[in-house]
TORFI-548776 format. One record per residue (C-alpha): residue number from 1; residue in one letter; x, y, z. Coordinates in Angstrom, 2 decimals. Example, Ala and Ser with C-alpha at 12.3 -4.5 7.8 and 13.67 -1.06 7.14 Angstrom:
2
     k   r        xx        yy        zz
     1   A     12.30     -4.50      7.80
     2   S     13.67     -1.06      7.14
***
This chain:
194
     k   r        xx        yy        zz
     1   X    195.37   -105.48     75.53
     2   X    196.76   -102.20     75.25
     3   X    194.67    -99.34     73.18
     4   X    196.92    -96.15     72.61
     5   X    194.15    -93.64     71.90
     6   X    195.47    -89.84     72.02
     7   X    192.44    -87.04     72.91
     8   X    194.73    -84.42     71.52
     9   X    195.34    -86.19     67.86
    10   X    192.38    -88.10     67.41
    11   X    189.03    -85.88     69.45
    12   X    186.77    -88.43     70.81
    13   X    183.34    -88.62     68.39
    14   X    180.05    -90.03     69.80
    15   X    178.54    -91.20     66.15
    16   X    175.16    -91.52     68.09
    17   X    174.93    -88.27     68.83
    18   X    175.48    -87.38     65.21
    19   X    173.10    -89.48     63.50
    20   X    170.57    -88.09     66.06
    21   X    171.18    -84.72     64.56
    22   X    171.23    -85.52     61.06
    23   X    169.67    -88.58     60.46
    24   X    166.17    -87.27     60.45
    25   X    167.81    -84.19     58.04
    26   X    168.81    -86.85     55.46
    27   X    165.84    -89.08     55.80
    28   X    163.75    -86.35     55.01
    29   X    165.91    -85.66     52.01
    30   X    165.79    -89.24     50.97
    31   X    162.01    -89.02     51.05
    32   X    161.94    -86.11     49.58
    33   X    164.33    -87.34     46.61
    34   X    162.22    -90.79     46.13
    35   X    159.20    -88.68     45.78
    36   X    160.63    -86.47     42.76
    37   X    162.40    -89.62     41.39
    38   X    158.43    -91.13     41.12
    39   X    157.23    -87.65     40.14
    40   X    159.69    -87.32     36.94
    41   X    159.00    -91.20     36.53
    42   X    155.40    -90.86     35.85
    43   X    155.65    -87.62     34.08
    44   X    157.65    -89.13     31.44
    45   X    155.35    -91.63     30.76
    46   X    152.44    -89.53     30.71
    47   X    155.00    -87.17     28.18
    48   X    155.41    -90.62     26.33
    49   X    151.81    -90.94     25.83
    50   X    151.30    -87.36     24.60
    51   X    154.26    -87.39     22.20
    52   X    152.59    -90.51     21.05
    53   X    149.06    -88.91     20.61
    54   X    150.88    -86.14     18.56
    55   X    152.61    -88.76     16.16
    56   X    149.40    -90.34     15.76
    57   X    147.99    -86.79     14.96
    58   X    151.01    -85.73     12.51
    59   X    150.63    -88.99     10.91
    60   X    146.80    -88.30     10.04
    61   X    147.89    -84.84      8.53
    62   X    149.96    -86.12      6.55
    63   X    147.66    -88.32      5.23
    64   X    145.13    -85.75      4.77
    65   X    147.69    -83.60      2.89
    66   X    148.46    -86.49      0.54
    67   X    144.64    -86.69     -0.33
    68   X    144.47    -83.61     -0.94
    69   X    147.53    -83.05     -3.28
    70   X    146.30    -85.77     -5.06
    71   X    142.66    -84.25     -5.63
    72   X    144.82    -81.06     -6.44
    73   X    146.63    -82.98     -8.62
    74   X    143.05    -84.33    -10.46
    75   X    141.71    -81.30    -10.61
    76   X    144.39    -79.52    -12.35
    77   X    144.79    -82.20    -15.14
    78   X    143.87    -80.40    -18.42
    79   X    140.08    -81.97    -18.55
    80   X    139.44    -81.20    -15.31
    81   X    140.34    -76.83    -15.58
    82   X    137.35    -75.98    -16.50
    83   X    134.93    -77.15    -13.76
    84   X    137.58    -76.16    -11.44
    85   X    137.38    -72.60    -12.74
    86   X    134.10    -73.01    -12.66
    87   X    133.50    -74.59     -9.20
    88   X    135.67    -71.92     -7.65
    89   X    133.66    -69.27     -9.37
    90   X    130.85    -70.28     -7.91
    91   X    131.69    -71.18     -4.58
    92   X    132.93    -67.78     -4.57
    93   X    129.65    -66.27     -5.38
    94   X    128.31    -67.84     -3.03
    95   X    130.57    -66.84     -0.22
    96   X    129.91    -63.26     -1.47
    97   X    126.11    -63.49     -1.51
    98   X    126.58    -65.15      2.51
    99   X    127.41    -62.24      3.40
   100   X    125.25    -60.04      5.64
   101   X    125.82    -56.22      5.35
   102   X    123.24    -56.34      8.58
   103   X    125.27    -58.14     10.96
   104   X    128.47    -56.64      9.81
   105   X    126.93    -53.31     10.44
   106   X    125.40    -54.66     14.00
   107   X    128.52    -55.76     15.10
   108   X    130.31    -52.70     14.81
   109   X    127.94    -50.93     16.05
   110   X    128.57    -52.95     19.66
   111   X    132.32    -52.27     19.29
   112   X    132.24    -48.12     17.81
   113   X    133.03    -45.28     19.79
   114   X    130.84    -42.36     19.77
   115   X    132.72    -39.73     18.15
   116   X    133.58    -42.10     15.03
   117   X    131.81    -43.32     11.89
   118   X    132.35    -45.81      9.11
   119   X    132.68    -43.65      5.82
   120   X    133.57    -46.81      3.79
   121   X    133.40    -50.51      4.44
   122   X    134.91    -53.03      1.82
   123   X    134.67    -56.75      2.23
   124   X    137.06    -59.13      0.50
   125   X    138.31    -62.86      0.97
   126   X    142.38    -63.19      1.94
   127   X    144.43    -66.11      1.33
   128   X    143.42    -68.11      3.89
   129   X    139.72    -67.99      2.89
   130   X    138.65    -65.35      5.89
   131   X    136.62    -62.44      5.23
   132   X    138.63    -59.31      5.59
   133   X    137.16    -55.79      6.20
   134   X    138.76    -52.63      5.14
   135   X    137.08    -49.42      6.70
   136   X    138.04    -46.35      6.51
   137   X    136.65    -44.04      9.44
   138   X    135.89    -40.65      9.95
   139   X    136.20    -39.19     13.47
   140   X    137.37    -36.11     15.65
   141   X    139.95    -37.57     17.08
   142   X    143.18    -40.24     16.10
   143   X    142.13    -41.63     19.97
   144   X    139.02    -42.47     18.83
   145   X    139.91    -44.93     15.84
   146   X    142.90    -46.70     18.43
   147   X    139.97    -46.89     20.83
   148   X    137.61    -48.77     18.15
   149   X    141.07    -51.07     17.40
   150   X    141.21    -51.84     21.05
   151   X    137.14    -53.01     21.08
   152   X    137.58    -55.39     18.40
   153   X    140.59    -56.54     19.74
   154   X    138.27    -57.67     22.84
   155   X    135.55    -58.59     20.34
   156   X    134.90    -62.47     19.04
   157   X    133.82    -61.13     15.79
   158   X    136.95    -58.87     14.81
   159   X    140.59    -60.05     15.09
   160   X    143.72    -59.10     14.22
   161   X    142.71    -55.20     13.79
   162   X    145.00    -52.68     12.60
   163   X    145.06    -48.96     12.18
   164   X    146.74    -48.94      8.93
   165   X    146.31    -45.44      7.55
   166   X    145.32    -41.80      9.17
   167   X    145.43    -38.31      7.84
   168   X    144.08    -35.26      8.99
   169   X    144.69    -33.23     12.91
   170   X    142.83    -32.56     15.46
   171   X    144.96    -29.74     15.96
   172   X    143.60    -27.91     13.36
   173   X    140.04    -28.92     13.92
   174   X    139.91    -30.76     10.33
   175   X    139.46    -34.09     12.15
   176   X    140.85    -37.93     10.88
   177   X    140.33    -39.53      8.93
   178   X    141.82    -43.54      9.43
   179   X    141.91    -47.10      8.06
   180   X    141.53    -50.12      9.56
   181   X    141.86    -53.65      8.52
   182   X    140.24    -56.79     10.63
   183   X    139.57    -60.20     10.04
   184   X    135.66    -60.71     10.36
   185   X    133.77    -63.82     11.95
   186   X    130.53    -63.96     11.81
   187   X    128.28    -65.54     14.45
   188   X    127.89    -69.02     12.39
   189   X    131.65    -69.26     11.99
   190   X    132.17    -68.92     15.31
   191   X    129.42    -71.61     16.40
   192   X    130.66    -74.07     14.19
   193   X    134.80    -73.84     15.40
   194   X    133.63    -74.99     19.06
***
């Protein structure tokens, strides 16, 4: 038997020699991709079990928001008005006489620059039943009412502060006068949301 091999058409390969070099190259890649395959594996179940969970979760809110359309729905029934009115009233009262002037005014006074006092302070309830504070400030400064925004920014009892309003230079040595608006949460609020 006769085997016509030609060097110069055909090079001579030793397929040992390559799967010495890259064998261990592509069994470490095989590894490598059997490993992510079981990563993504059991991170979609795990994502399975969470989307569950939240089904579970939307399903109860909508439940709850069906209850309480319907006790909407009873208490807005023509015999009904009129201890709503008056249930709201007083719940209302009593949300206003909660209130403590005390702490409001000791929890400002943690979070107040120097140079700046409260000329005004009005309290009021927003649509989302939170107690919202309206002060207007008098200062020397504009830096020193952004510095009071920036301390109840960082405070657990102030949020969502703004520096609505400001008139007045300290150019001209007249001082500012400024406006801010916060959301206030009061120690017991705060205690009972953990």
């Amino acid at each position: 038997m006769r085997l016509g091999i030609n060097l110069a058409t055909h090079p001579y390969q030793d397929p040992r020699e390559f799967w010495m070099r890259w064998g261990l190259g592509i069994g470490v890649l095989a590894v490598l991709t059997l490993a992510l395959i079981g990563w993504t594996a059991r991170s979609w179940t795990e994502a399975g079990k969470d989307r569950h969970y939240i089904a579970e979760l939307q399903d109860k809110i909508a439940k709850r928001d069906q209850e309480r359309a319907e006790a909407q729905a009873f208490l807005d029934m023509v015999s009904n008005r009129s201890t709503r009115d008056q249930s709201q009233f007083l719940n209302g009262l009593i949300r206003r006489k909660a209130f403590s002037w005390t702490r409001v005014f000791e929890d400002l006074e943690q979070v107040m620059p120097p140079n700046l006092h409260v000329v005004s302070l009005r309290p009021e309830f927003n649509d989302q039943n939170e107690m919202q504070l309206e002060m207007r400030l008098a200062g020397d400064n504009r830096l020193a009412a952004v510095e009071l925004v920036h301390h109840m920014e960082g405070s657990k009892h102030f949020q969502g502060a703004q520096l609505v309003q400001e008139t007045g230079s300290s150019d001209t040595g007249t001082g500012v006068t400024a406006t801010v608006v916060s959301t206030y949460i009061p120690d017991d609020s705060i205690g009972s949301a953990k």
